[in-house]
Every structure is written in structure tokens, then in C-alpha cells.
VEXDREN-2710 file (C-alpha; in Angstrom, 1 decimal):
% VEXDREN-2710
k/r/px/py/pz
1/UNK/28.4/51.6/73.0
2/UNK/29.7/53.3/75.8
3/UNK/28.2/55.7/78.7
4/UNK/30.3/58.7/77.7
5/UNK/28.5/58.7/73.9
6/UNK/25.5/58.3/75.2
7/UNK/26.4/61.2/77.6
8/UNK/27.7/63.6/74.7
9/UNK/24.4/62.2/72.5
10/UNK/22.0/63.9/75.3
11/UNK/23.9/66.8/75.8
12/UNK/24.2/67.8/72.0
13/UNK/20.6/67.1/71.6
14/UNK/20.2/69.3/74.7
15/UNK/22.4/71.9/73.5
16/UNK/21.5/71.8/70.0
17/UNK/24.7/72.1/69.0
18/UNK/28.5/70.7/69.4
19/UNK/30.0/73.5/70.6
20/UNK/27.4/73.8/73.0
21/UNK/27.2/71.0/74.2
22/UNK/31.5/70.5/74.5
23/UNK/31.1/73.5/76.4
24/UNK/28.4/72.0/78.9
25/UNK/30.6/69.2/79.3
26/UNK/33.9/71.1/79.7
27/UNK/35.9/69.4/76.9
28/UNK/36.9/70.2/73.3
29/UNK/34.1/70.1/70.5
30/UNK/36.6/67.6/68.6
31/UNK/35.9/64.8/71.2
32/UNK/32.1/65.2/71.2
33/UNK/32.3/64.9/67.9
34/UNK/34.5/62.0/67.1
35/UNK/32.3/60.0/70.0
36/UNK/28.6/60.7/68.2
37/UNK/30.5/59.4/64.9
38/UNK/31.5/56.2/66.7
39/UNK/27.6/56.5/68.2
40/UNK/26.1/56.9/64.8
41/UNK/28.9/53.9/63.2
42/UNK/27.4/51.1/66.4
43/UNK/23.9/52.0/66.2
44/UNK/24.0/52.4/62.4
45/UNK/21.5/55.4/61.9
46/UNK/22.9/58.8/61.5
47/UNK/21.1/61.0/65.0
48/UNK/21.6/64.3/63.5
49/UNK/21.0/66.2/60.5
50/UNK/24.1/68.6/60.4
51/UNK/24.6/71.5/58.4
52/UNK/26.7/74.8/58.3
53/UNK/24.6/76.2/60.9
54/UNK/22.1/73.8/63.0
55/UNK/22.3/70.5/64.4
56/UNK/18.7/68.9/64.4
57/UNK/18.1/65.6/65.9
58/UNK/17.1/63.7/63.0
59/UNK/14.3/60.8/63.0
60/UNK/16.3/58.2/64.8
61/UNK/17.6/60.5/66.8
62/UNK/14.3/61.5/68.1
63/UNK/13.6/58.0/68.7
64/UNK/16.8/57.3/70.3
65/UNK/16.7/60.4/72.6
66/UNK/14.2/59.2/75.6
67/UNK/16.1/55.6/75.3
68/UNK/19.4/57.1/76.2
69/UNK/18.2/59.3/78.9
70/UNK/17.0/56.1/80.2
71/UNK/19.8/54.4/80.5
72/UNK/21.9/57.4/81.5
73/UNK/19.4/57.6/85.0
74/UNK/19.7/53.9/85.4
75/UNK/23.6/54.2/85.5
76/UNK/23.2/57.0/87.9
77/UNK/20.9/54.4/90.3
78/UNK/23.4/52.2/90.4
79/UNK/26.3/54.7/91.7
80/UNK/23.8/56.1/94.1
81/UNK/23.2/52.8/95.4
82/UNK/26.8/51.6/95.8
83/UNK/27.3/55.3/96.9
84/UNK/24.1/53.9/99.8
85/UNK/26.1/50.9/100.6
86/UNK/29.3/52.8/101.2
87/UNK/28.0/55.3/103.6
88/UNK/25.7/53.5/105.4
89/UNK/22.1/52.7/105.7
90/UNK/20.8/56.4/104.5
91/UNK/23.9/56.7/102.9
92/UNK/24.3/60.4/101.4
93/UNK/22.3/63.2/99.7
94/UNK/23.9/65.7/97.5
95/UNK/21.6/68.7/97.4
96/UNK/21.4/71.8/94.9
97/UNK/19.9/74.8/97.0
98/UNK/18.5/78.2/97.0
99/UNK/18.0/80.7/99.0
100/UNK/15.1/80.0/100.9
101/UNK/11.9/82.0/102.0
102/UNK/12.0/83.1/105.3
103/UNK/13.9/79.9/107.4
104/UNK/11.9/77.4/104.9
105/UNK/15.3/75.6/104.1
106/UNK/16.5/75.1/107.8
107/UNK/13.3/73.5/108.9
108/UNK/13.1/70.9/106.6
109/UNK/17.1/70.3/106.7
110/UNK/15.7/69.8/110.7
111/UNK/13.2/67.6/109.6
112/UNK/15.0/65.6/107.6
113/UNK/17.8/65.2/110.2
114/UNK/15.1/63.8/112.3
115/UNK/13.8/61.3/109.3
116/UNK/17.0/59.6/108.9
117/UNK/19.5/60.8/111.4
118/UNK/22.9/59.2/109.7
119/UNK/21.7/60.6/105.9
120/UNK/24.4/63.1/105.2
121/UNK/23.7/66.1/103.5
122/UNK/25.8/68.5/101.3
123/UNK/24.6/71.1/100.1
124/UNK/25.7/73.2/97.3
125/UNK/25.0/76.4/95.9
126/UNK/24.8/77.2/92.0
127/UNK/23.7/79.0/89.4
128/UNK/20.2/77.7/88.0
129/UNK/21.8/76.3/84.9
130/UNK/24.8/74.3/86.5
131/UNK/22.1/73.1/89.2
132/UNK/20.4/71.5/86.3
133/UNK/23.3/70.0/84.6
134/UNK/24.7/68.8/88.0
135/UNK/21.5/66.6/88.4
136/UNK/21.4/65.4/85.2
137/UNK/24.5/63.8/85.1
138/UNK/24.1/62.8/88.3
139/UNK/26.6/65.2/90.4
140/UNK/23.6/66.0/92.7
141/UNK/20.9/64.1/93.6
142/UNK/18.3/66.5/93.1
143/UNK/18.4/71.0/93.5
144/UNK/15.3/73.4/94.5
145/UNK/14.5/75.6/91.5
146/UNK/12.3/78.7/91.6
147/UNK/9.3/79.2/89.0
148/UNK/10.6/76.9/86.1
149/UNK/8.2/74.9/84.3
150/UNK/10.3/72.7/82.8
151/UNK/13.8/70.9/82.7
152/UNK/14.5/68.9/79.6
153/UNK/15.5/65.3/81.0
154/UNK/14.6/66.2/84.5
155/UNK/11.2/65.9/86.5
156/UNK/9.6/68.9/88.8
157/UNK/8.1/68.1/91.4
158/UNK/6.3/71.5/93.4
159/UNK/7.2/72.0/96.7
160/UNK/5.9/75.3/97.9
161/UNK/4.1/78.3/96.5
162/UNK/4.9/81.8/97.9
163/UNK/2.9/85.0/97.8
164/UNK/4.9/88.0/95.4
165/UNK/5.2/91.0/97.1
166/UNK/5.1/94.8/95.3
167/UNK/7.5/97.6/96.4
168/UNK/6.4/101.0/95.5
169/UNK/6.6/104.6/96.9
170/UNK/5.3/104.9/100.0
171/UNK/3.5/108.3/98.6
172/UNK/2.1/107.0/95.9
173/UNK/-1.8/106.5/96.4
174/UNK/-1.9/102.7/95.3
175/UNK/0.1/102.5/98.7
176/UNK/-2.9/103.0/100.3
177/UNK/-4.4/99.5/99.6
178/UNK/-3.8/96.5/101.3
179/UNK/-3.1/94.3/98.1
180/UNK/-2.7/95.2/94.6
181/UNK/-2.9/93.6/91.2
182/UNK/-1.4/93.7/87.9
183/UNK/-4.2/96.2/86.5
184/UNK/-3.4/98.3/89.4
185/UNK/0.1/98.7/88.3
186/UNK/-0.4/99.0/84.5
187/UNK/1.1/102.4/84.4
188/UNK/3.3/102.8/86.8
189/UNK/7.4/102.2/85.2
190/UNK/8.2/98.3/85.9
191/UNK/11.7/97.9/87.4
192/UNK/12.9/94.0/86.3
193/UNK/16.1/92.3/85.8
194/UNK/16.8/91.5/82.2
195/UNK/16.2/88.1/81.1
196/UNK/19.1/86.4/80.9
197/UNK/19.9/87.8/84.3
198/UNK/16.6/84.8/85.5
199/UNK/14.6/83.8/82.9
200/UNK/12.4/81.5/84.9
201/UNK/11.4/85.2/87.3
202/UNK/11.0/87.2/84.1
203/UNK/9.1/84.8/82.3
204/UNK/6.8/84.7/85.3
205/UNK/6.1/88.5/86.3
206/UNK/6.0/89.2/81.9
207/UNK/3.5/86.2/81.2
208/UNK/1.6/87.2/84.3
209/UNK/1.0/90.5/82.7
210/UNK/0.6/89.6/79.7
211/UNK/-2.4/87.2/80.8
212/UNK/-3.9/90.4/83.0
213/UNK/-3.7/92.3/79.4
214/UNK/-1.5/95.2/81.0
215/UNK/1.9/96.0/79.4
216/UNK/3.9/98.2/82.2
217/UNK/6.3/101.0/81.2
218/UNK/9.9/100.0/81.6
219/UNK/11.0/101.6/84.5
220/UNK/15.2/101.4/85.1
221/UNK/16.4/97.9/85.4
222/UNK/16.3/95.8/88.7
223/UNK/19.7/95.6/89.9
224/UNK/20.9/94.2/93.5
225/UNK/17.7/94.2/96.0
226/UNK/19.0/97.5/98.3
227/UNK/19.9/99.6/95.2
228/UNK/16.4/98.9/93.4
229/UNK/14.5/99.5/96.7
230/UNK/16.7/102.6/97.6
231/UNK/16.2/103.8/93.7
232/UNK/12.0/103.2/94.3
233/UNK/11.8/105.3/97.8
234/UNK/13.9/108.5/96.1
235/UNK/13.2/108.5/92.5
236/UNK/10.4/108.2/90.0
237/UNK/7.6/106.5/90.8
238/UNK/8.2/103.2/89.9
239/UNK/7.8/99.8/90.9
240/UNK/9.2/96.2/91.3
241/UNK/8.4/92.8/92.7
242/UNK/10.0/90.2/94.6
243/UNK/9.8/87.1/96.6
244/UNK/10.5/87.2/99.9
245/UNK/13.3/85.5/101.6
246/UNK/14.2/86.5/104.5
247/UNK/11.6/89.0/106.0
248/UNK/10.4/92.4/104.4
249/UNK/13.9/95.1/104.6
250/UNK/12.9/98.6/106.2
251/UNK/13.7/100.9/103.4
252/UNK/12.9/104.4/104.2
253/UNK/10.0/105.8/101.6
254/UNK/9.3/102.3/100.4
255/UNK/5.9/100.6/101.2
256/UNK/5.4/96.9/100.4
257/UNK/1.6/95.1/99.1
258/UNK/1.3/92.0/98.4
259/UNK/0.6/90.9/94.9
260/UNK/-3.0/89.8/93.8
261/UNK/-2.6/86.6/90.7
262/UNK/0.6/85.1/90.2
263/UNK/2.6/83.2/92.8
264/UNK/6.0/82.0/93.0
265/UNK/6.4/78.1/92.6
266/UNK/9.9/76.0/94.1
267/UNK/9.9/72.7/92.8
268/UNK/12.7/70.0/93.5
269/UNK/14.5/68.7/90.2
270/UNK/15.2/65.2/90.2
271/UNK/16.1/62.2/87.6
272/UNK/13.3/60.5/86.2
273/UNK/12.3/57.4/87.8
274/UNK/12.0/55.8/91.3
275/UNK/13.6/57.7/93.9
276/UNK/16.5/57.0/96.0
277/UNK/16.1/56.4/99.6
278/UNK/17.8/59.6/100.4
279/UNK/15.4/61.3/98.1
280/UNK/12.2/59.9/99.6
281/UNK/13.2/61.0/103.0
282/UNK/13.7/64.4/101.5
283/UNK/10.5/64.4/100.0
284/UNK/8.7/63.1/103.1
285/UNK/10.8/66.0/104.3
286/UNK/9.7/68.4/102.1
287/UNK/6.0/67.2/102.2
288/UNK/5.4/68.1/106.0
289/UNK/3.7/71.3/106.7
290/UNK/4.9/71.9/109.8
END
């Protein structure tokens, strides 16, 4: 048995697919494959039902599943702690990020610098999917995520909550209130990304509205922030809402409320188990209000 099945075992299950899952791992189908064969041949229990169009896990599988993940996070232990030994006492902390609210990420990079002064970080930027993969397979060491629930293989641990804010015409009456909530806004256009564009942000603002009972008008789609806000001063009366990041723009005609109900949750992904040294600091980090 080797790492690398294990590896491709996960990721197919993951995937729930081959194709998928070679995709994930940036190599041909072929070799995922011929390796969950060689799996399935040392174990002796088949891990998948296959057929022309799905890939299930199948009973062993299941079983097998939580055992591999296991072992995958205690192989990615031991590099971090040889990784520990090689760069020093705090040795190093490889970081996915996002873009904070207001100067949120700075301050505790400060404070952590102050925690454990030789602890290097690097940071990295991604897209929310390759952020997860990266952790998982032990690339980085853990990555901030916004207002996801879960992460197959992964555990999230919260980290701050920030308010939502709603943009709407500065004309419109409801502009008038200080804060407004879901009911307010039940017929007024809705201006959202699609989907696929961030499910965890979509999933939010739809369940959300779906729990307040109201079911907005489509209004045009959000695009980039300064074209939807531009678009909500000068045309239809519509609305949209956002998280702040880094301080409310000044968009002529445009008048912003904060949002009564749902609130935006970043948690920090991380591999299951006991936690690094460079990850507690960054939780102790993390953990200070200040």
C-alpha cells in the first residue's frame, strides 16, 4: 500500500468520479485508475461500485474512507514536523488567505509576528476550491474561508462573524431606515452573482431568504463591486449585498444599511487532528480580540 493510492482513493471518493478526481490531482485518469486497482488487489475488497455513469463508494469503501484520511493527515504531521525542525523552532506556516474585512488580516499577521517572531509566514492567494485542495494534501497548512459550512476531510473552525451590508438607491424610501431586513427587501429586484461564481455567498444570502419566507425578484446579475454599485445608483431600483472589506466606497446615488439576520462567518480550514505549533500560534493569533 502506498501514500499515493491512498491519495487517489480520497480524491475519487471526493470527486465522485475518476475523471474528476485525475483532474483534481493534475494527472491522467489512466493512472488513478490503475492505482485504486492495485488498492482494491492489497486490501482485497472492491471500494467502488462502478458503472457506465457513477462511481459510488461501495460498503468497504465507506468503511475504508475516514481510515485513509487518517493516515493521509498523519503523513502530513510528520513533513510539517521535519519541515519544524528544518526551519527552526517555529519553523514555517504556509497560509491560504482572503481578502480581509477592513485591516482584519494585517493585525493578526502583527500579532502573530509578535507570538513567535522567527515563524515565517507565506501566504498565498486562491480560489476557494484550490485553497481547499491545497490543505488537504497538505500544500498549506491551513486557508480562511468565507461562509462555508463544510469541507469534506477538513475541519472549520470560526474565526470572525461580520455584519452584511445592503446597497440600494439612495431615493428609494427604505433608504430612510437605519437597518433593514430581508422582509423589507422582498420586492425590490435582487442583484447576486450566479452560483458557481461563490456558492458558499449565494447559498448564504438564498437560504437566508428562504428562511425569512421572502423570494426577491431577480434583478441583473452582480458583476464586479463598482459596476453593480454604479448599475444600483442609475438604474432600476434594485438591490444587492455585500461584506465589507475595506471600508464602505462613495458611490454617487447609492446609500448603504446594514442588514438585519444573516451574518457573514470566516472560519480557518485545517487537517483534522492536533495542531501544529505554527497553527496554534495562529489560532492564539486569531483568537485575540484586540
Amino acid at each position: 500500500m502506498e501514500l499515493r493510492q491512498l491519495k487517489y482513493f480520497v480524491a475519487v471518493a471526493e470527486e465522485g468520479g475518476f475523471g474528476r478526481a485525475a483532474d483534481r490531482l493534475n494527472i491522467v485518469q489512466s493512472a488513478v485508475s490503475q492505482q485504486i486497482r492495485r488498492l482494491e488487489r492489497e486490501l482485497g475488497v472492491p471500494l467502488f461500485d462502478r458503472s457506465t455513469r457513477h462511481v459510488n463508494l461501495s460498503g468497504p469503501g465507506e468503511r475504508l474512507l475516514p481510515e485513509a484520511r487518517a493516515v493521509l493527515a498523519a503523513a502530513h504531521r510528520t513533513r510539517q514536523v521535519a519541515a519544524d525542525i528544518r526551519a527552526g523552532a517555529d519553523g514555517v506556516l504556509r497560509l491560504g488567505t482572503v481578502h480581509g474585512p477592513g485591516d482584519r488580516i494585517y493585525r493578526t499577521l502583527n500579532r502573530l509576528a509578535a507570538l513567535a517572531p522567527r515563524l515565517q509566514v507565506r501566504p498565498r492567494r486562491l480560489p476557494l476550491a484550490d485553497r481547499l485542495t491545497a490543505v488537504r494534501s497538505g500544500e498549506l497548512d491551513a486557508a480562511l474561508v468565507r461562509a462555508l459550512s463544510a469541507a469534506p476531510g477538513l475541519e472549520l473552525l470560526p474565526v470572525w462573524t461580520d455584519r452584511l451590508y445592503v446597497a440600494l438607491p439612495a431615493g428609494h424610501p427604505l433608504a430612510s431606515r437605519p437597518e433593514l431586513c430581508l422582509e423589507d427587501l422582498a420586492d425590490l429586484p435582487l442583484r447576486l452573482a450566479p452560483r458557481e461564481d461563490n456558492p458558499p455567498f449565494h447559498d448564504l444570502i438564498t437560504d437566508a431568504c428562504r428562511a425569512a419566507g421572502v423570494s426577491p425578484p431577480n434583478g441583473p446579475p452582480f458583476t464586479t463591486f463598482q459596476e453593480t454599485l454604479t448599475d444600483v445608483g442609475v438604474g432600476e431600483p434594485s438591490w444587492t449585498v455585500f461584506y465589507e472589506v475595506a471600508g464602505l466606497p462613495d458611490i454617487p446615488r447609492v446609500a448603504y444599511r446594514p442588514l438585519a439576520g444573516p451574518s457573514l462567518v470566516t472560519s480557518l480550514a485545517v487537517p483534522p487532528g492536533p495542531p501544529t505549533p505554527a497553527l496554534r500560534h495562529l489560532l492564539e493569533a486569531l483568537s485575540d480580540p484586540a
